[in-house]
C-alpha positions, -999 to 999 in steps of 0.1 A, spaced: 6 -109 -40 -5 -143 -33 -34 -140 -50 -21 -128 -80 7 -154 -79 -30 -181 -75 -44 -164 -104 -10 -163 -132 -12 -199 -120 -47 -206 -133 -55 -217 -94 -90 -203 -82 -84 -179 -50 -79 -193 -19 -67 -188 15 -59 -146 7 -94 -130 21 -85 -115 52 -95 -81 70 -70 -55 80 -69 -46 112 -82 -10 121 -41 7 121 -59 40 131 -75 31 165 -42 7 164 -21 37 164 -44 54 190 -40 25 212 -3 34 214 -3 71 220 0 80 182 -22 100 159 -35 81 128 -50 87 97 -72 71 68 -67 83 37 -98 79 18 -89 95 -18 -54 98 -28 -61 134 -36 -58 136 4 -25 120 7 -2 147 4 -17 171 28 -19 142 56 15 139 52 22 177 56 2 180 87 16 149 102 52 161 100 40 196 109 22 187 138 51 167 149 50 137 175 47 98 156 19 95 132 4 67 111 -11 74 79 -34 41 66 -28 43 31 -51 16 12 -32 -1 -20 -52 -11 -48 -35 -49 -52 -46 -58 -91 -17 -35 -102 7 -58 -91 5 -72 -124 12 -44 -147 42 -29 -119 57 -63 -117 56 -70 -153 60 -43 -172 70 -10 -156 96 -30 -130 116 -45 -161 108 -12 -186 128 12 -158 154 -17 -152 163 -21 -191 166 16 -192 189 18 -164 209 -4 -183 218 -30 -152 226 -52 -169 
């Protein structure tokens, strides 16, 4: 978010470059089950088999960040006009 905020700015990026922990062996660590979804084809089936299986799961779900722009400024105040909020 910060980068994008850097970049509608005209600002170069800096300061936003940081690795993720690994929130599977995270999970692990814990005494949960985690997962890595690797194509969002797979997410939906994770999710089944964590709830089936039962017990606390965490399902690491990469987000692809340079959407932010379109969600922020044009879906997020397309669905609010239509809703009519006023």
């Amino acid at each position: 978010m910060i980068e994008w905020k850097q970049a509608d700015m005209g600002f170069g990026t800096f300061g936003v470059k940081f690795a993720n922990p690994d929130f599977v062996k995270y999970a692990e660590s814990y005494g949960a089950t985690g997962h890595r979804i690797q194509r969002s084809e797979d997410f939906t089936a994770t999710l089944e088999q964590a709830f089936t299986a039962g017990g606390v799961h965490l399902i690491d779900l990469p987000v692809d960040y340079s959407q932010n722009g379109p969600v922020l400024l044009e879906e997020i105040p397309r669905v609010s006009a239509e809703l009519d909020l006023g």
